[in-house]
PAMARFI-246979 format. One record per atom (N, C-alpha, C): residue number from 1; residue in one letter; chain; x, y, z. Coordinates in nm, 4 decimals. Layout:
<NUM a A <X Y Z>>,
...
***
This chain:
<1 x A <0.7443 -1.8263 -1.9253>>,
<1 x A <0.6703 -1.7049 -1.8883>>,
<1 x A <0.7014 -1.6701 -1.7426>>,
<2 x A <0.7605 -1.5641 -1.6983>>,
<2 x A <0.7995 -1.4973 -1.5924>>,
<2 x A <0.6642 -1.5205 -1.4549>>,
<3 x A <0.6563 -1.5440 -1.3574>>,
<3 x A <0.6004 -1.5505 -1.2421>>,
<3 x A <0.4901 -1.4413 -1.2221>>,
<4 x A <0.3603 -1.3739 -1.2521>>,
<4 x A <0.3443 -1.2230 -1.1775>>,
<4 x A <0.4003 -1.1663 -1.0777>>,
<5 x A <0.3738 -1.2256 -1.0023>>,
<5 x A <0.4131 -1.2053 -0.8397>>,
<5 x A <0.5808 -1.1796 -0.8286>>,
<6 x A <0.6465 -1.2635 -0.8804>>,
<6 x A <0.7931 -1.2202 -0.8925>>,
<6 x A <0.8307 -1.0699 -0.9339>>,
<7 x A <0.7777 -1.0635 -1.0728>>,
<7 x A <0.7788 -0.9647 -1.1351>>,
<7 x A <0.6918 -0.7793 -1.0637>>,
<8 x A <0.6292 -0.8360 -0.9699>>,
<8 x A <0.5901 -0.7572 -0.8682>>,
<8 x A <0.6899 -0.7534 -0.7541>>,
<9 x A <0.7295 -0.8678 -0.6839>>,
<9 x A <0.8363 -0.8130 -0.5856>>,
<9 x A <0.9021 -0.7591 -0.6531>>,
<10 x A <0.9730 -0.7508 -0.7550>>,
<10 x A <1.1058 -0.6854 -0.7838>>,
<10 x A <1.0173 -0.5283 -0.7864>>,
<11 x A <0.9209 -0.4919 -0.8469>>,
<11 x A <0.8407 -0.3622 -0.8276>>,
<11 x A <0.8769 -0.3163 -0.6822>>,
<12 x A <0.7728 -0.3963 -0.6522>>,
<12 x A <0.7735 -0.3583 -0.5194>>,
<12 x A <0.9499 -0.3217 -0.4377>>,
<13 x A <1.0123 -0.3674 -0.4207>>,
<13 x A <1.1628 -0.3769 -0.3926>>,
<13 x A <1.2356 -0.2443 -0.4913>>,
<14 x A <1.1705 -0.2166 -0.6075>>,
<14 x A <1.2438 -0.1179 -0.6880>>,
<14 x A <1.1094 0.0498 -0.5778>>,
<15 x A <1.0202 0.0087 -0.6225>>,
<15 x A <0.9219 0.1236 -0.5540>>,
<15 x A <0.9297 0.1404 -0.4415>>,
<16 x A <0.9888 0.0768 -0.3330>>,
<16 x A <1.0375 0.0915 -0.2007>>,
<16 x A <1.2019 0.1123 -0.1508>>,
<17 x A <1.2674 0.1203 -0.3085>>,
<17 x A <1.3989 0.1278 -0.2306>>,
<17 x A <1.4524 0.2581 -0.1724>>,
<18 x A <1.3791 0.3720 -0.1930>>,
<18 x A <1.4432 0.4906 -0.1054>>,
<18 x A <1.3745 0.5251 0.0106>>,
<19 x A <1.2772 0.3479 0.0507>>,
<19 x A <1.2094 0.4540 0.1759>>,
<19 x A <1.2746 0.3962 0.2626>>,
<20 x A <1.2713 0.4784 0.3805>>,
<20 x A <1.4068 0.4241 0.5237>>,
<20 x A <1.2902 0.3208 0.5620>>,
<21 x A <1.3316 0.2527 0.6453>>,
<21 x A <1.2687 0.1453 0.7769>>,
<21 x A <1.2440 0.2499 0.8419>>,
<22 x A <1.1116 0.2406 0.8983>>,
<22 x A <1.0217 0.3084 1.0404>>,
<22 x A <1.0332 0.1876 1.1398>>,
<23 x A <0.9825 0.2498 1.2424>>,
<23 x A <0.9739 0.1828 1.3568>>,
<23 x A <0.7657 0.1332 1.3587>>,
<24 x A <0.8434 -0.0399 1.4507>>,
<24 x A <0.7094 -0.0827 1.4148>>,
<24 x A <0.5398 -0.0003 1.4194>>,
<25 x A <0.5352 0.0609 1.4772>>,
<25 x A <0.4202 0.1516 1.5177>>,
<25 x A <0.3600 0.1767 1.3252>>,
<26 x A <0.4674 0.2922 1.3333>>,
<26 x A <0.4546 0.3339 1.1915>>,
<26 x A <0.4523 0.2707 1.0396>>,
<27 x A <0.5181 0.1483 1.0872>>,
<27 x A <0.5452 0.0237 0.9271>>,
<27 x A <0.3751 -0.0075 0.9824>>,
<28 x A <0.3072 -0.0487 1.0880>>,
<28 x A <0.1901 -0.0985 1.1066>>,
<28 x A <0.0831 -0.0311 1.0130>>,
<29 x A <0.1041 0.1336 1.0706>>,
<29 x A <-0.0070 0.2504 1.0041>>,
<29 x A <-0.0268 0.2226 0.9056>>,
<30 x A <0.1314 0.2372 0.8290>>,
<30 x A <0.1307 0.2419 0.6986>>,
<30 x A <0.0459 0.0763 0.6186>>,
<31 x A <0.0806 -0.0080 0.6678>>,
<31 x A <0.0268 -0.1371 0.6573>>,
<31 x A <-0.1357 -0.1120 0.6236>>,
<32 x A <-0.1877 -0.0572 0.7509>>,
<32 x A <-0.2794 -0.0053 0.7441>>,
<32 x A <-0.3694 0.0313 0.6321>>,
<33 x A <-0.2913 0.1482 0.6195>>,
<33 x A <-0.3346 0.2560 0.4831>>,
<33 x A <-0.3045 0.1601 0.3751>>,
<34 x A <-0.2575 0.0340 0.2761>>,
<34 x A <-0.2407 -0.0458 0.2330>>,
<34 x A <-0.3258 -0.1308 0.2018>>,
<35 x A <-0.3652 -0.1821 0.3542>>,
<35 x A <-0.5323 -0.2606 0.3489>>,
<35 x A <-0.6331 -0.1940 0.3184>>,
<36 x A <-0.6275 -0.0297 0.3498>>,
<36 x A <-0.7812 -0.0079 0.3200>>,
<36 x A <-0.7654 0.0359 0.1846>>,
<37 x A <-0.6564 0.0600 0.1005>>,
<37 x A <-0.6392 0.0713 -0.0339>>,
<37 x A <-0.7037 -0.0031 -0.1643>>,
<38 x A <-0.6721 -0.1543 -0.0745>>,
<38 x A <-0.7099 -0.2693 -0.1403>>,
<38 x A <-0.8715 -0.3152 -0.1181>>,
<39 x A <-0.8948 -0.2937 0.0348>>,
<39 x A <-1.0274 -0.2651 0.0863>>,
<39 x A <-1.1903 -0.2131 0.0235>>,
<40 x A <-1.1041 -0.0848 -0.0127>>,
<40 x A <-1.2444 -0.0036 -0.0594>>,
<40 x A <-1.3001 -0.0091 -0.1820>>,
<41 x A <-1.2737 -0.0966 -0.2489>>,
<41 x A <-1.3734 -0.1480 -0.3474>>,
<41 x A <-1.4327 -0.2696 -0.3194>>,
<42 x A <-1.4395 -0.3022 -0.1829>>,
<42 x A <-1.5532 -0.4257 -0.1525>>,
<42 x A <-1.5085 -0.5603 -0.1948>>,
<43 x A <-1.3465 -0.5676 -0.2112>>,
<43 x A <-1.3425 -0.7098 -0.3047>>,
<43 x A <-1.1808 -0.6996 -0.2560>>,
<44 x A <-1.1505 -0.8509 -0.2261>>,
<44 x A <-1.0034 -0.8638 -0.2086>>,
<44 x A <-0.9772 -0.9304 -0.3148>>,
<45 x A <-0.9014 -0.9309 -0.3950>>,
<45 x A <-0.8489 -1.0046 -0.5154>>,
<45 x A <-0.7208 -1.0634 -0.4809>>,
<46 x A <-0.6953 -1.2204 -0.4821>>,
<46 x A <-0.5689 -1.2752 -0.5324>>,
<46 x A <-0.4328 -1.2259 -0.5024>>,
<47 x A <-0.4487 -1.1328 -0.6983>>,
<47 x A <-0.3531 -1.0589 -0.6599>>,
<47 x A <-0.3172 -0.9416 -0.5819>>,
<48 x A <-0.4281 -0.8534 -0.4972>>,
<48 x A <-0.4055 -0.7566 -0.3699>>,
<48 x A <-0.3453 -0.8366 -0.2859>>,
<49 x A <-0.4104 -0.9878 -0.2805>>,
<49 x A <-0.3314 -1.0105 -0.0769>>,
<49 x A <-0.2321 -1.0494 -0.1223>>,
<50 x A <-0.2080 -1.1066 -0.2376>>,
<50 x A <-0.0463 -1.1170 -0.2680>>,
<50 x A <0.0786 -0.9994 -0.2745>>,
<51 x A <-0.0401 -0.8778 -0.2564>>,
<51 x A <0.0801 -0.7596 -0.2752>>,
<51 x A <0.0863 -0.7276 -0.1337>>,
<52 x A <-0.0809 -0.7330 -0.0800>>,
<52 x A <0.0251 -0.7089 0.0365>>,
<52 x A <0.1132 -0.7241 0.1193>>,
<53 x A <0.1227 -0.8807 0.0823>>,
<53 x A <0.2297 -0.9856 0.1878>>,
<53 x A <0.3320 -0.9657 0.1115>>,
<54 x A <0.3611 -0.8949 0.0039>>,
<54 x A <0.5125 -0.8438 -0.0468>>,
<54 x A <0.5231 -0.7323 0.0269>>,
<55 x A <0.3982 -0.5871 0.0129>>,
<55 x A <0.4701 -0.5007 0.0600>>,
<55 x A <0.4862 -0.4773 0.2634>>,
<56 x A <0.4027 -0.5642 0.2893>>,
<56 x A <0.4656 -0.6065 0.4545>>,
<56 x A <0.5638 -0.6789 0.5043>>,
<57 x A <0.5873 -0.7789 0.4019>>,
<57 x A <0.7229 -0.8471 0.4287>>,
<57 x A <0.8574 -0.7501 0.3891>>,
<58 x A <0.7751 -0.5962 0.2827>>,
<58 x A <0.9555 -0.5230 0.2904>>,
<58 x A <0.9326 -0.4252 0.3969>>,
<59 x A <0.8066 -0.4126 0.4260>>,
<59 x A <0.7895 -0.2961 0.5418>>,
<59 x A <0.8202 -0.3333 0.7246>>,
<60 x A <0.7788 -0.4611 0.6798>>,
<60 x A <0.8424 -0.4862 0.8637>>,
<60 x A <0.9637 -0.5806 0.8646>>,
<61 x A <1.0095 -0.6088 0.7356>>,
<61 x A <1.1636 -0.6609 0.7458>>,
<61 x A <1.1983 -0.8264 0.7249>>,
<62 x A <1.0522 -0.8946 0.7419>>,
<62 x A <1.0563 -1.0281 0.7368>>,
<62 x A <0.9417 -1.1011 0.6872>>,
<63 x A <1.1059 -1.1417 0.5350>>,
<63 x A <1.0027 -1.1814 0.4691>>,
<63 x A <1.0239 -1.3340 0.4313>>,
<64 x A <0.9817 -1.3826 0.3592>>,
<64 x A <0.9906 -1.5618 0.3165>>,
<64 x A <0.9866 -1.5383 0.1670>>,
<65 x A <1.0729 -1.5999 0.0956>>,
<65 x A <1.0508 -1.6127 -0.0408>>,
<65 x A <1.0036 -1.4786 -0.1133>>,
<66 x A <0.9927 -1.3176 -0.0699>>,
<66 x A <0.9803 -1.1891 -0.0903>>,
<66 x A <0.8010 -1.1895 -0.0394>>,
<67 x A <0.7605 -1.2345 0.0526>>,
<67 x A <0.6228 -1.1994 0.1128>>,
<67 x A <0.6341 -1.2500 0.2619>>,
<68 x A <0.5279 -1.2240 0.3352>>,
<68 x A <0.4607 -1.2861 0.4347>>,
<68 x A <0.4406 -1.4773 0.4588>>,
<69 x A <0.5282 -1.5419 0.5559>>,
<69 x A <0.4582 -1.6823 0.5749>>,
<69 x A <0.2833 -1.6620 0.5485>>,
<70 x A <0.1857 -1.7699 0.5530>>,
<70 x A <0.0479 -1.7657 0.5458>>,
<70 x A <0.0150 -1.7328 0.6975>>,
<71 x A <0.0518 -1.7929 0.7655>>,
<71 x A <-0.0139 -1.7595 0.9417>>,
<71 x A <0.0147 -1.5844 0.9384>>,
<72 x A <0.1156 -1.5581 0.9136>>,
<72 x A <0.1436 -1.4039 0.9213>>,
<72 x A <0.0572 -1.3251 0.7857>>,
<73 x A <0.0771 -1.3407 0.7213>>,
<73 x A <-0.0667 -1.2889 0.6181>>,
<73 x A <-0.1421 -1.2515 0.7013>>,
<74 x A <-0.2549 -1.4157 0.7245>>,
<74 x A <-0.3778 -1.4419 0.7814>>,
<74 x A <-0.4104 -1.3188 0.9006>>,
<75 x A <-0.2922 -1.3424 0.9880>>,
<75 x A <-0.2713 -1.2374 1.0934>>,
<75 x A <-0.3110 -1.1184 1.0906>>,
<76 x A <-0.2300 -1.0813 0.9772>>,
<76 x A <-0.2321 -0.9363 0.9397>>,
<76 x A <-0.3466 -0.8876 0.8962>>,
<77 x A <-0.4338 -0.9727 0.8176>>,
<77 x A <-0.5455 -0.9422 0.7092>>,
<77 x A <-0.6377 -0.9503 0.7927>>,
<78 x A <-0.6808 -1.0453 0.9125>>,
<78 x A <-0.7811 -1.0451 1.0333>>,
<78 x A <-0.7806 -0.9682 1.1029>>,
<79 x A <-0.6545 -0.8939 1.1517>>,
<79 x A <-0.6583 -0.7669 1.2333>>,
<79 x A <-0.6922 -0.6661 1.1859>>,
<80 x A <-0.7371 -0.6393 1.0526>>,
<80 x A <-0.7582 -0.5259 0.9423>>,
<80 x A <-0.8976 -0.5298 0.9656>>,
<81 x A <-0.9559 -0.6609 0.9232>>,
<81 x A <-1.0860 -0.6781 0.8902>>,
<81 x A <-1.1634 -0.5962 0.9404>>,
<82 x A <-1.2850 -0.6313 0.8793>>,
<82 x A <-1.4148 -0.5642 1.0245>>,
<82 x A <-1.4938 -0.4903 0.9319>>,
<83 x A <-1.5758 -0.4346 0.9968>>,
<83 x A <-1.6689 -0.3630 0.9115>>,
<83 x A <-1.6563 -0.2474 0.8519>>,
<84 x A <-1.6280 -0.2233 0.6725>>,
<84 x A <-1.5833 -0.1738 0.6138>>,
<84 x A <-1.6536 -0.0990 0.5443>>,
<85 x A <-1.7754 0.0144 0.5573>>,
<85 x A <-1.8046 0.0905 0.4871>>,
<85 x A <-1.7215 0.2297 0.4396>>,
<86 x A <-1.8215 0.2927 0.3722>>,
<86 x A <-1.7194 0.4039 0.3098>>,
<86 x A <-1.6950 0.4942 0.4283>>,
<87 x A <-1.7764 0.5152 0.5469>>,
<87 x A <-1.7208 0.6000 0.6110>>,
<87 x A <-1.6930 0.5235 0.7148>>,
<88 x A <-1.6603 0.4134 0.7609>>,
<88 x A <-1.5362 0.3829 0.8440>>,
<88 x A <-1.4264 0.3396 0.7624>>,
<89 x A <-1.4155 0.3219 0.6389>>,
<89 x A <-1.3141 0.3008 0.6010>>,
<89 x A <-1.2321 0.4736 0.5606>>,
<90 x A <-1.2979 0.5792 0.5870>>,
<90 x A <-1.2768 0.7136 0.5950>>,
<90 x A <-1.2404 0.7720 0.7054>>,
<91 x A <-1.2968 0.6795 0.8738>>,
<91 x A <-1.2425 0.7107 0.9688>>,
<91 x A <-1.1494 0.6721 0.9732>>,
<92 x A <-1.1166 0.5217 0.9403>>,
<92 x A <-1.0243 0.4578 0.9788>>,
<92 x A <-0.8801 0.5343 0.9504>>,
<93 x A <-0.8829 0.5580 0.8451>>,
<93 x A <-0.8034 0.6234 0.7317>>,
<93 x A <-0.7422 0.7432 0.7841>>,
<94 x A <-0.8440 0.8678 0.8219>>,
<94 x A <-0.8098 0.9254 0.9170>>,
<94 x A <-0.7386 0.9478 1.0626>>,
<95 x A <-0.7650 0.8232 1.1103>>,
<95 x A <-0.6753 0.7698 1.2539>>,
<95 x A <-0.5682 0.7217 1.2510>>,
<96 x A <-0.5435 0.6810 1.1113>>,
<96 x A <-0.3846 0.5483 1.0928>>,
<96 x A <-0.3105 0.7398 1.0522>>,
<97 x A <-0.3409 0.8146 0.9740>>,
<97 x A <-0.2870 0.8679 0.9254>>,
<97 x A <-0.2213 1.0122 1.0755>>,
<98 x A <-0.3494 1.0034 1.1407>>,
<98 x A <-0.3354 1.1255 1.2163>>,
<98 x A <-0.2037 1.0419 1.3236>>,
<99 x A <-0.2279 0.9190 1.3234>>,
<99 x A <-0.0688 0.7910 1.3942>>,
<99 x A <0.0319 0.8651 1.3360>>,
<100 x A <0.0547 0.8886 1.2006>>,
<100 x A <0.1343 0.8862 1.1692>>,
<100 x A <0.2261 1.0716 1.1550>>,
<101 x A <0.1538 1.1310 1.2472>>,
<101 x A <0.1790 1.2367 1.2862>>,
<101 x A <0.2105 1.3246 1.1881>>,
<102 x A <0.3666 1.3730 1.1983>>,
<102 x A <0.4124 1.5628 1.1235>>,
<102 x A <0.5184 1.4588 1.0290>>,
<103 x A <0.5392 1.3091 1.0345>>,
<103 x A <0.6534 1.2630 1.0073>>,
<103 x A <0.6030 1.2713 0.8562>>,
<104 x A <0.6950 1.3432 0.7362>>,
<104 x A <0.6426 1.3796 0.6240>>,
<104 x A <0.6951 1.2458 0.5209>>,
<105 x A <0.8096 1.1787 0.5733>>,
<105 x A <0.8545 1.0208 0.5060>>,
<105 x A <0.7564 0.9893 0.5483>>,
<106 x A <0.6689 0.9724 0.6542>>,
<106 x A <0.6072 0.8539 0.6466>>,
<106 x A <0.5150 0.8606 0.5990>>,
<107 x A <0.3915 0.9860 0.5614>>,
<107 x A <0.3278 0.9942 0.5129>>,
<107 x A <0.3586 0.9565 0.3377>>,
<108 x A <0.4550 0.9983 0.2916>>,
<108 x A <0.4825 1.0281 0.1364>>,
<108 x A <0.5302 0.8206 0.1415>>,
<109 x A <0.5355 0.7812 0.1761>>,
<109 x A <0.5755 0.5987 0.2415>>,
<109 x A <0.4305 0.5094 0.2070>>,
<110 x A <0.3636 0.6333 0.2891>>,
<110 x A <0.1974 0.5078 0.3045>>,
<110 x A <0.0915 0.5475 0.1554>>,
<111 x A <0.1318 0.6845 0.1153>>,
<111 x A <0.1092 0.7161 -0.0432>>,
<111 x A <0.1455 0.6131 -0.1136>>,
<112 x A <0.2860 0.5721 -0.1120>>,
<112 x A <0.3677 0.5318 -0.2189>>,
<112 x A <0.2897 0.3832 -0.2056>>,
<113 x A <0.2855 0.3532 -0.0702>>,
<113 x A <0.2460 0.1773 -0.0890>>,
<113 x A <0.0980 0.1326 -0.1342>>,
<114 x A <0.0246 0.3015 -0.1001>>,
<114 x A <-0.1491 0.3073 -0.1407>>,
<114 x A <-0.1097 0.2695 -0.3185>>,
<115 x A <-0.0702 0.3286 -0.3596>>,
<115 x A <-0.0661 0.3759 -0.5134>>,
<115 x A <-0.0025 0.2221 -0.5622>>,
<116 x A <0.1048 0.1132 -0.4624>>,
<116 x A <0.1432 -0.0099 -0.5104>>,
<116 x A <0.0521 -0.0738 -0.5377>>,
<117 x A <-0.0004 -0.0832 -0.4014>>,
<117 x A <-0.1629 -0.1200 -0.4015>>,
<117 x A <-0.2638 -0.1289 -0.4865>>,
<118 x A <-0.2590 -0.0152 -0.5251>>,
<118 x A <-0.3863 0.0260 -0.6084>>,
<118 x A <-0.3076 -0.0411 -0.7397>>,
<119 x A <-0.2370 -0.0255 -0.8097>>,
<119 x A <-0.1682 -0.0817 -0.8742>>,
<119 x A <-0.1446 -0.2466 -0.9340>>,
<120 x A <-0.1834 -0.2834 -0.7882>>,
<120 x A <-0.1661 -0.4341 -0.7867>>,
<120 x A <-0.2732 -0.5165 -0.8900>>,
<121 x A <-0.3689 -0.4805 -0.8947>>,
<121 x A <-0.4712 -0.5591 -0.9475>>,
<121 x A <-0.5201 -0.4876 -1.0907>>,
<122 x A <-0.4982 -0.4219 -1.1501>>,
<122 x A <-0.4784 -0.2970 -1.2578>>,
<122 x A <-0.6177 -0.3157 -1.3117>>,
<123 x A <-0.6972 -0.2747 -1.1846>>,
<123 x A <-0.8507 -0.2530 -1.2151>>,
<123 x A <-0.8781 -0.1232 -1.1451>>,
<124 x A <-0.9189 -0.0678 -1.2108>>,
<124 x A <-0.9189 0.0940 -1.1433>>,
<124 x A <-1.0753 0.1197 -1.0921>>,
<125 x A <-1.1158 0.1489 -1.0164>>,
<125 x A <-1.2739 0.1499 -0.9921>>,
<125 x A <-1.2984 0.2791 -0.9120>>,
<126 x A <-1.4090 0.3430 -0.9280>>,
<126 x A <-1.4015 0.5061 -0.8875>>,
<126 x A <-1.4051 0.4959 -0.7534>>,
<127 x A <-1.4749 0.4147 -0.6633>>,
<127 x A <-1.4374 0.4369 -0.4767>>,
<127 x A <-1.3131 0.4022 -0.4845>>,
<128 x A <-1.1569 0.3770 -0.5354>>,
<128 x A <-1.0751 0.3643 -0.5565>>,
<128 x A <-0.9966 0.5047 -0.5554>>,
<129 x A <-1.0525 0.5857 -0.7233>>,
<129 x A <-0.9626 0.7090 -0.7340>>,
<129 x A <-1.0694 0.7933 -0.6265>>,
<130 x A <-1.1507 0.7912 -0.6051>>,
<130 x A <-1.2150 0.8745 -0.5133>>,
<130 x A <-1.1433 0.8982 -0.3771>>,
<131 x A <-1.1172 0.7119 -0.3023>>,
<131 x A <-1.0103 0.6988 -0.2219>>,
<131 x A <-0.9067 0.7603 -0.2031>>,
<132 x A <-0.8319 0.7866 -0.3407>>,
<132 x A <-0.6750 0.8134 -0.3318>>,
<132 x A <-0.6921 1.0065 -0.3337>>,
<133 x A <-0.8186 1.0672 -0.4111>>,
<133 x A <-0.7836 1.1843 -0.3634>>,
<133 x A <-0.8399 1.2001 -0.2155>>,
<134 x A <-0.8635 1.1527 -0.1576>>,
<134 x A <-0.9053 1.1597 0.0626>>,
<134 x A <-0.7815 1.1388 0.1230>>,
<135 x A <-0.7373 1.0161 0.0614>>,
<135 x A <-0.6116 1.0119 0.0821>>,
<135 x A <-0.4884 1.1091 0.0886>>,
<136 x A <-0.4914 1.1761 -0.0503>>,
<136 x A <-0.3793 1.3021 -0.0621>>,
<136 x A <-0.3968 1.3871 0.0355>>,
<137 x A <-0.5714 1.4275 0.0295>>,
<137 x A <-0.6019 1.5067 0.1499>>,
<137 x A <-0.5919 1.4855 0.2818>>,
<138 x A <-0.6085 1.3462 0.3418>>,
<138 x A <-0.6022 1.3380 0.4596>>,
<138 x A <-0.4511 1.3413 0.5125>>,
<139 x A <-0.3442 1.3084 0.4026>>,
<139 x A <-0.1630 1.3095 0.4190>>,
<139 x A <-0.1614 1.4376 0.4494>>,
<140 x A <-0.2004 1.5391 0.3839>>,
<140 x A <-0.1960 1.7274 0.3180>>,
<140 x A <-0.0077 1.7170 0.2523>>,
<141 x A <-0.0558 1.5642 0.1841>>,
<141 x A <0.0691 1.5784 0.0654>>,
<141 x A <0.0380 1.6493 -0.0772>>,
<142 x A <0.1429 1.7689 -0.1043>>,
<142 x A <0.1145 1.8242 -0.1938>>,
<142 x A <0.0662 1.7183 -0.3890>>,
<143 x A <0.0050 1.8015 -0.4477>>,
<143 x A <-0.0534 1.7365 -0.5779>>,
<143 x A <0.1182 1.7015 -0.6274>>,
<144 x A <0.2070 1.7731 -0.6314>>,
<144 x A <0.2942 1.7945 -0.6718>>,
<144 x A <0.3812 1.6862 -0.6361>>,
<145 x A <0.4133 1.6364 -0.5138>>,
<145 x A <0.4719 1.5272 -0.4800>>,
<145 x A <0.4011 1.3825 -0.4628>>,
<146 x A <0.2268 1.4172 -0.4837>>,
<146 x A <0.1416 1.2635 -0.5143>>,
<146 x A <0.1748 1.2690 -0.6369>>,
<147 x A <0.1927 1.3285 -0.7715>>,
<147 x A <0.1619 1.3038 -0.8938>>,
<147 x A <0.3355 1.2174 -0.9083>>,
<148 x A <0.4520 1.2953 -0.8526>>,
<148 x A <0.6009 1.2179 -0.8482>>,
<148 x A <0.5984 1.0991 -0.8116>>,
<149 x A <0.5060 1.0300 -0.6711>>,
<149 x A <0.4949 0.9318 -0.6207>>,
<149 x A <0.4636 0.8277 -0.7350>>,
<150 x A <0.3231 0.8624 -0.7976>>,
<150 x A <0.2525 0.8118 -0.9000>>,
<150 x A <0.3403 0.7841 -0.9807>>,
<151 x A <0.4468 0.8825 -1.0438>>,
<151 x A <0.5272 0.8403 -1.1260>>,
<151 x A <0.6749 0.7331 -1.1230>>,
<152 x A <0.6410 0.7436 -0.9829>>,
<152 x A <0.7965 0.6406 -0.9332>>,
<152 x A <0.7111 0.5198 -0.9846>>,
<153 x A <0.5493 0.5093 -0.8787>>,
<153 x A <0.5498 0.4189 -0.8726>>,
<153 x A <0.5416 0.2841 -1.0026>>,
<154 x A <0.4837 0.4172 -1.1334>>,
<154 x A <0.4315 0.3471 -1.2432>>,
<154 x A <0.5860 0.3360 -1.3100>>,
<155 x A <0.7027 0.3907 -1.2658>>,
<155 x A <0.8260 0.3629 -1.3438>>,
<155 x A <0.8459 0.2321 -1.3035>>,
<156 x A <0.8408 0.1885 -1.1520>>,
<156 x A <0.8855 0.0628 -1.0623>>,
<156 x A <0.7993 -0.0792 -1.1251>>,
<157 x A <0.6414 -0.0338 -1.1412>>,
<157 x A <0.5518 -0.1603 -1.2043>>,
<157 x A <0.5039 -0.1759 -1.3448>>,
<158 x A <0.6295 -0.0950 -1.4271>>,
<158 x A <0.6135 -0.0937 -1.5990>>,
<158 x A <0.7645 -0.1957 -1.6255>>,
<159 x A <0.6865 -0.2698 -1.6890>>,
<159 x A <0.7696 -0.3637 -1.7832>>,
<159 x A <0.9044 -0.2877 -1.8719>>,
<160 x A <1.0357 -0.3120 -1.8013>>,
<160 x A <1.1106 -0.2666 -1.9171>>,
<160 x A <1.0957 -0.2322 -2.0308>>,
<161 x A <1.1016 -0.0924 -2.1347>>,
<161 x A <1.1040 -0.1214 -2.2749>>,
<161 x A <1.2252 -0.1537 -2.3293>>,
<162 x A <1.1979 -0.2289 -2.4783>>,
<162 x A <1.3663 -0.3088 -2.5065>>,
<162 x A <1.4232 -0.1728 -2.5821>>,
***
């Protein structure tokens, strides 16, 4: 029986292969927008911090075995932390994004890794989709290119058909 997590990096690695490398500032934001993805349903699961130490180990370039060492995880996930209600996790959201300026890759980047995210744990919970439309809105990425995103991303984390 195949690995999950394997079978997710290669997702992940297929759902990230047309986005360029940013510069650290911006791989951070996006990082960011990632954690509070996984965040806003009040619960870290397993398999979330396992995605995210895949999708930070392809976003800042270094990775171990296709994720994050544990000290670098830990790192990452403590600097996130903090007090997480719905409306700081709405400010927050707002500030990583307004970081991430007019740059329209990077916005359509921190979509793509929200939606991995969300993805990761294939429990869907409404402060979740509630999340992801604030999200579209706070990018002002069109419906039109979130719904394409959506569709890369569910092409990248669907099981081959034979």
């Amino acid at each position: 029986m195949p690995d999950p997590m394997s079978s997710f990096r290669l997702a992940v690695e297929k759902a990230l292969s047309g986005v360029k490398p940013f510069p650290r500032p911006t791989a951070e934001a996006i990082l960011e927008i990632a954690y509070l993805t996984m965040a806003v349903d009040d619960e870290l699961r397993d398999e979330e911090i396992d995605a995210f130490s895949v999708i930070a180990a392809a976003m800042l370039g270094g990775a171990t075995e296709g994720g994050l060492d544990d000290t670098s995880l830990r790192q990452w996930l403590d600097r996130f932390a903090g007090d997480l209600d719905r409306n700081s996790i709405n400010d927050r959201m707002a500030a990583v994004v307004k970081s991430l300026q007019s740059d329209p890759q990077a916005k359509i980047a921190a979509y793509r890794v929200a939606c991995l995210m969300a993805m990761s744990d294939l429990d869907a919970a409404d402060r979740e989709f509630e999340f992801d439309l604030d999200l579209i809105a706070t990018l002002g990425i069109s419906q039109d290119d979130a719904d394409r995103v959506v569709d890369e991303v569910n092409a990248a984390v669907s099981p081959p058909e034979n």
